[in-house]
N, C-alpha and C positions, 0 to 999 in steps of 0.2 A: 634708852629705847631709840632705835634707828626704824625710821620709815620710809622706803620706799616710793619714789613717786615715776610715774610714768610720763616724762611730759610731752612725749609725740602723740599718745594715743587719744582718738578724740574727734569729732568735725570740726572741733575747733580750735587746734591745738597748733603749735604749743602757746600760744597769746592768749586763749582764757584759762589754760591748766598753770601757766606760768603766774597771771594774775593772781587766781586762786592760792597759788603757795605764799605769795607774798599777804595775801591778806591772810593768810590761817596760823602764819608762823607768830604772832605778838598775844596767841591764844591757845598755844602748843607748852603742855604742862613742862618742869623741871624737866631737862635733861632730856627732855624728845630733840633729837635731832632730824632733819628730812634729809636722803638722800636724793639728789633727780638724775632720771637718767634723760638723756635728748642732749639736743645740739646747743654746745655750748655757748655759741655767738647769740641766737637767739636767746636763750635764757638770760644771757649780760644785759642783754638789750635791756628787755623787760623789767630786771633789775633797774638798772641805771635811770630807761626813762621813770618810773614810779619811787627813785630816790631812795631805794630799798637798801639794807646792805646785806651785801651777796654774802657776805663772810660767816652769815648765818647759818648759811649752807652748803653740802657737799655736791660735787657734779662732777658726774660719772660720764663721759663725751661718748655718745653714741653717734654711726652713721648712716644708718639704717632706719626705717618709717614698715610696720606694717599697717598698712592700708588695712578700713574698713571694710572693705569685702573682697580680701585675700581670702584661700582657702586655708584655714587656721592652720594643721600640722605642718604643709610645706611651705607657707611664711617662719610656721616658730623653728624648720630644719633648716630653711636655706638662708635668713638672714639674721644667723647669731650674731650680728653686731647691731640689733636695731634694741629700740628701749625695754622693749618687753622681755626679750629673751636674756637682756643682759641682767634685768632686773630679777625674775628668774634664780639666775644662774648665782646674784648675789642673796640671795632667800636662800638655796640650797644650801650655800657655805657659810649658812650664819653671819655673812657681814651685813645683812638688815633682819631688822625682827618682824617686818611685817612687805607688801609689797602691794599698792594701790595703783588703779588706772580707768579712765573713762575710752579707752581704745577696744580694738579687736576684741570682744567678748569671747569668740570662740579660739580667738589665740588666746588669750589671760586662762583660760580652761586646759588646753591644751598645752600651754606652759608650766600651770602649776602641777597637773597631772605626772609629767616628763620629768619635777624635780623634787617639788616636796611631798606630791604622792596623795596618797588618801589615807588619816587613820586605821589601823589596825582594826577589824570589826565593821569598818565601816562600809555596805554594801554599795554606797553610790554617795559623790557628796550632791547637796541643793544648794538652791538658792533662794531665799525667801523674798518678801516684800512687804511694804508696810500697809496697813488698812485703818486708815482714821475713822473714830468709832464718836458716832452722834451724839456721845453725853461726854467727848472730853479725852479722853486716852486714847488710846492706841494697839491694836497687835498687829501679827502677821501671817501672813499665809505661806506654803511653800509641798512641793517646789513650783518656778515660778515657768521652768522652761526648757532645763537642763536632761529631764528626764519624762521623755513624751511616751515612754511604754515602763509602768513600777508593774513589780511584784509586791503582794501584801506585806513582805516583810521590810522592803522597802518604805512603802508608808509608815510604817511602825515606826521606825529608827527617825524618819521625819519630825513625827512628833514628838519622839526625844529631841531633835536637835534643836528644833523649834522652842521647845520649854528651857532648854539649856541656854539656850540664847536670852530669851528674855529673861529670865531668874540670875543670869552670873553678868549679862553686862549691862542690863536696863532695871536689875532692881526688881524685878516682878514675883510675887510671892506664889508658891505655887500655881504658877499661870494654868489656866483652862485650857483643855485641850479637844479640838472639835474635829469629826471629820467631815467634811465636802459629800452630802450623797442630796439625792433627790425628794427625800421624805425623813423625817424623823426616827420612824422607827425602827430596829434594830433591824429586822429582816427587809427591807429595800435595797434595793440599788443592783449593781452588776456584783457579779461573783468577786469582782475584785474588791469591791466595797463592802460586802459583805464579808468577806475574809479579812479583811482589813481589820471591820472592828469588830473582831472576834480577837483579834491578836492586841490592840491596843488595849481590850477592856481588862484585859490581864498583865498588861505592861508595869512593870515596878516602876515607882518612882516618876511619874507622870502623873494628873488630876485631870482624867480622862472624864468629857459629861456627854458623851454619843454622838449621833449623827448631827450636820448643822444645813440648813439648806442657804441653796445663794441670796434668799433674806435675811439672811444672817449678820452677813459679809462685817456691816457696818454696825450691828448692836452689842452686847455686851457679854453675850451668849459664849464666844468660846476667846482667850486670849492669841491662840493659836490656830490655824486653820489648815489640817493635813489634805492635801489633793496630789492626784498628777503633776507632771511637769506641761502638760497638753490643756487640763483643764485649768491650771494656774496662769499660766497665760495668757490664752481665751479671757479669764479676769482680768489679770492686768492690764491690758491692751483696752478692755470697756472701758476701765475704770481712767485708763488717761482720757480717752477719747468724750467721756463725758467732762472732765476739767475743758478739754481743749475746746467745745464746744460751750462752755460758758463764758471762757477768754474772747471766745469770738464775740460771743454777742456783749461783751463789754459789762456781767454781770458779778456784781460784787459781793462778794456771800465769805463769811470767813470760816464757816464749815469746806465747802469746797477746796478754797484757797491751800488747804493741809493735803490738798492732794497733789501739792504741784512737787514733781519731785527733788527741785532744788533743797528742797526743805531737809532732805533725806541723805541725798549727798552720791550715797551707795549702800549695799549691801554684801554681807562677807557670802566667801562662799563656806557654807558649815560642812564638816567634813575633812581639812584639810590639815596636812600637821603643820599648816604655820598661818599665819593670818594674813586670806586673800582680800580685796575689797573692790567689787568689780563698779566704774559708774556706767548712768546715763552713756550714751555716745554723744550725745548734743548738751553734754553739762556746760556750763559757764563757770565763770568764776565762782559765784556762791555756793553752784553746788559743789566744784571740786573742794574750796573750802571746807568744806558738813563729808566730803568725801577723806579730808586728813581726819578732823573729827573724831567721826566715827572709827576710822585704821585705829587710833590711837586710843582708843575707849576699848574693841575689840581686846585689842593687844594688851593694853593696863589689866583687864579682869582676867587674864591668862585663859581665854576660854578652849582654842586647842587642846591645853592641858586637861581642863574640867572635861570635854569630847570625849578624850582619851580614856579619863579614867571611868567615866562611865560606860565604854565600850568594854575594858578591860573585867569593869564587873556584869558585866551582860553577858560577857562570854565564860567566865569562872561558874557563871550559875546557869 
């Protein structure tokens, strides 16, 4: 298995994405190899000062940086020689199996769109995100931001990706599937939410349990949480902003704490035929570390694949 790494992209790159490689690489299963793409001086560097040995790894010399608030398609058209686009370009032709980075979020989207595409069947890919849950586990919600105007059927397919995700790479047995509306019961919400779970409550092969409200978030209630890409957001953005706001006042709580997202690393994008993993833009080392991680757990459970063939029988029937 070859992984891609992006080490320009980032606020803090490439000195904490570089650190990170070095500390993820002596916890990187049999025969995972990293490829990095970025500037090779600096990478040695980093190497060298932390004693590492570089041999561990492949480096792809790139000379180009896109900037965090470039406008994504004419950064990924005009500097095919920066990290991202070359990373990319090595994901389309197979010479990596997967391609991670804490950079340009809306170039990583814009790049993987332009090469590896979107599954067959698949209306829109998402993005999900993790919601630590008050007696211990974990699920996720999505999309997270990618898609600020769905169609019902879009939702629908969310909640397939969402269970496919948990079930083939986190082990979760028929995960619960909930959707985002304003009251419980079946007739609430906007036309979009009411059409929504009309189509989920018929969906094969999901354990669809109805409407969930934003009390929910954090109980036990659904393991998956289908929303907008508009109102997923709007979530995750509270949900930091209450961590950041207990960092400040220097409060120690180890519920909380699971909400910081170095914990997390990143998240894929679902939907795509090869395995993207987008991070934080302000990751650090540990979290690009939990950002290889994850690439590599992704990619192990072949979930692409698993994507695929459940789209393939979505659309035969």
């Amino acid at each position: 298995m070859k992984i891609g790494v992006d080490i320009m992209g980032g606020d803090y790159a490439p000195l904490e994405i570089t650190k990170g490689v070095i500390e993820a690489l002596p916890h990187l299963g049999a025969g995972v190899e990293l490829v990095l793409f970025g500037d090779i001086a600096a990478i040695t560097q980093q190497f060298n000062e932390a004693g590492a040995d570089i041999s561990k790894v492949s480096i792809v010399p790139t000379t180009e940086v896109i900037g965090m608030d470039e406008h994504p398609t004419k950064a990924i058209t005009q500097k095919q020689d920066s990290s991202i686009s070359r990373g990319f370009e090595y994901l389309k032709r197979g010479e990596i199996d997967a391609f991670c980075g804490a950079g340009n979020s809306g170039a990583m989207m814009v790049g993987a769109m332009f090469s590896v595409k979107t599954i067959p069947g698949v209306l829109r890919p998402a993005v999900c995100s993790v919601l630590p849950k008050e007696d211990g586990p974990w699920g996720v919600f999505l999309d997270v931001g990618l898609n600020a105007d769905c169609k019902p059927e879009m939702l629908q397919q969310f909640g397939v990706l969402g269970s496919l995700y948990l079930e083939h790479v986190h082990g979760f047995k028929s995960p619960k599937v909930g959707l985002m509306n304003i009251g419980e019961e079946e007739e609430k919400g906007s036309v979009l939410t009411q059409a929504t779970h009309q189509l989920l409550k018929t969906t094969k092969d999901i354990h669809f349990v109805g409407n969930v409200e934003g009390r929910d978030l954090f109980n036990d209630k659904a393991d998956v949480i289908v929303c907008d890409g508009f109102t997923g957001n709007v979530i995750l953005k509270l949900a930091e902003s209450f961590y950041n706001l207990i960092q400040k006042r220097s409060i120690t709580d180890s519920y909380f704490e699971r909400f910081n997202y170095e914990n997390y690393g990143g998240t894929p994008v679902l939907g795509l035929n090869a395995p993207v993993i987008i991070a934080h833009g302000i990751s650090n080392a540990r979290a690009v570390k939990n950002m290889i991680h994850i690439t590599e757990k992704v990619t192990a459970a072949r979930l692409t694949e698993k994507i695929a063939q459940a789209m393939q029988e979505s659309i035969a029937h």
